[in-house]
C-alpha positions in Angstrom: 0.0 0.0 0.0 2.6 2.3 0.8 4.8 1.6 -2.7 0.9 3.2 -4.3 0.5 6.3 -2.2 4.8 6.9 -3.2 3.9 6.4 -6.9 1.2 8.7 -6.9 3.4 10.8 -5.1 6.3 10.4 -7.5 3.4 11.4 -10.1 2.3 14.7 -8.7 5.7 15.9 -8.4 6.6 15.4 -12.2 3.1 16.8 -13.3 4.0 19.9 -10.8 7.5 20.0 -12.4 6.0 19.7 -16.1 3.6 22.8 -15.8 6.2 25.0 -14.2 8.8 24.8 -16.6 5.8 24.7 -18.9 4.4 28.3 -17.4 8.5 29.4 -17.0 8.9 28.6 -21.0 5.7 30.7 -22.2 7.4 33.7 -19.8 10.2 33.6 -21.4 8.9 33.3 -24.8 6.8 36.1 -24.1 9.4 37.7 -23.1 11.6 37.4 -26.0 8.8 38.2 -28.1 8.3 41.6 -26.2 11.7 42.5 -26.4 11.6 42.2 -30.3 8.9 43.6 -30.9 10.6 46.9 -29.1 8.4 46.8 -26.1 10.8 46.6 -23.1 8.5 47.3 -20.2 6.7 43.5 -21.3 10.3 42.1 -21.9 11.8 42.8 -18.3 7.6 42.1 -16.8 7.7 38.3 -18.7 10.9 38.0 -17.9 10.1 38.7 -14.1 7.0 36.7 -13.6 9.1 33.9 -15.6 11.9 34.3 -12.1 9.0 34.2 -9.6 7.7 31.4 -11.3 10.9 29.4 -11.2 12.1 30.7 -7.6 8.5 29.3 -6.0 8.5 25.8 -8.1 12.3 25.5 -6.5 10.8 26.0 -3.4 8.1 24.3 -4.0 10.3 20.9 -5.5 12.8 21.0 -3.1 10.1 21.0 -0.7 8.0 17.5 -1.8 11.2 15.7 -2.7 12.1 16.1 1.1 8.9 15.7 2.2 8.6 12.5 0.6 11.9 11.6 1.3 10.8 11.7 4.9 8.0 9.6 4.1 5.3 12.6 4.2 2.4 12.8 1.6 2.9 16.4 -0.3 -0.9 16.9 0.8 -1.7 16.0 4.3 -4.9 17.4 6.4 -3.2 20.7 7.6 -1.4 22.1 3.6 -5.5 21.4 2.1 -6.9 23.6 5.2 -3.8 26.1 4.6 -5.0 26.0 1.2 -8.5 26.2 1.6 -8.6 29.0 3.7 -6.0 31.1 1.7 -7.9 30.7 -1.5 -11.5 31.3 0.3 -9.9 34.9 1.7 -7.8 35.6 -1.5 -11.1 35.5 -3.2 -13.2 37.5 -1.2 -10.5 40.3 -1.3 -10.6 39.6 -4.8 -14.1 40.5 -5.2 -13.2 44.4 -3.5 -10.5 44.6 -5.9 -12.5 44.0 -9.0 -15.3 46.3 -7.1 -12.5 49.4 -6.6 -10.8 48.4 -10.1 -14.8 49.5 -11.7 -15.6 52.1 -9.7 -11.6 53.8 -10.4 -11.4 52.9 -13.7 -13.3 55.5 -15.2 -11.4 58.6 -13.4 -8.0 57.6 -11.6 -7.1 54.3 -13.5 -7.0 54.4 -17.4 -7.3 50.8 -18.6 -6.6 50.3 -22.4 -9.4 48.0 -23.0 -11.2 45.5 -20.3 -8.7 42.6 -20.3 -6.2 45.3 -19.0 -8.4 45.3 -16.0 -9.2 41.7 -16.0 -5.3 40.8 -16.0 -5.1 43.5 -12.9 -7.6 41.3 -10.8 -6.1 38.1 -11.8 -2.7 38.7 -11.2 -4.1 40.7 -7.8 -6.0 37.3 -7.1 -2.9 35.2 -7.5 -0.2 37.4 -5.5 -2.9 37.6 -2.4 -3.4 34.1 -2.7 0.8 33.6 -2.1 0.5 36.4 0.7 -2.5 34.7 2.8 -0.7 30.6 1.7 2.3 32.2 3.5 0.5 33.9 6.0 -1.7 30.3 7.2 1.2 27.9 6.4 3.3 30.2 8.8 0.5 30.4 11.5 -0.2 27.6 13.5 -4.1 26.3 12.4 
């Protein structure tokens, strides 16, 4: 029984590892494209997502191979409740944002077209789902 829960173990981590360096390719491609198409400020932004994205699946690898060196599942009881609770509050700020992003987007903030704004709550979503992930994992639950 054990040998089963380590292969499906073993199968998580490579899926994990394919769509990073899937996700850290597209960056860089994107960023690549950016650069020769003369737009810098989307060059160095791919280009930086494409770090953050590699830096976190590190940490993120390094992480489950110990884990499961040790004999640990990469999801126990306590990282699905970290989880939970970090998405269920990312979201619900998340819904604010997208309420302050429409009522400032007509006056203060000058969005090019709507999935300027869309990408603004998305990537809002995603970096206040790392802050509370850290926040809960850090905190004892």
């Amino acid at each position: 029984m054990k040998t089963k829960i380590e292969g499906k173990e073993k199968i998580r981590m490579i899926a994990l590892i394919i769509v990073s360096l899937f996700v850290i390719v597209t960056g860089i491609l994107f960023s690549l494209k950016s650069f020769t198409k003369g737009n810098i400020a989307g060059g160095i932004g791919g280009g930086i997502i494409a770090i953050i994205i590699l830096v976190f699946a590190i940490f993120v690898f390094r992480r489950g191979n110990r884990d499961m060196k040790e004999g640990y599942p990469l999801k126990d009881e306590r990282s699905r409740k970290v989880i939970e609770k970090a998405s269920s509050l990312a979201f619900y700020v998340t819904l604010y944002l997208l309420l302050a992003i429409g009522f400032l987007s007509d006056d203060i903030i000058k969005f090019r077209d709507i999935s300027q704004a869309t990408s603004l709550a998305v990537a809002g979503m995603a970096i206040l789902f790392v802050g509370f992930w850290a926040y809960y994992n850090k905190k004892e639950i």
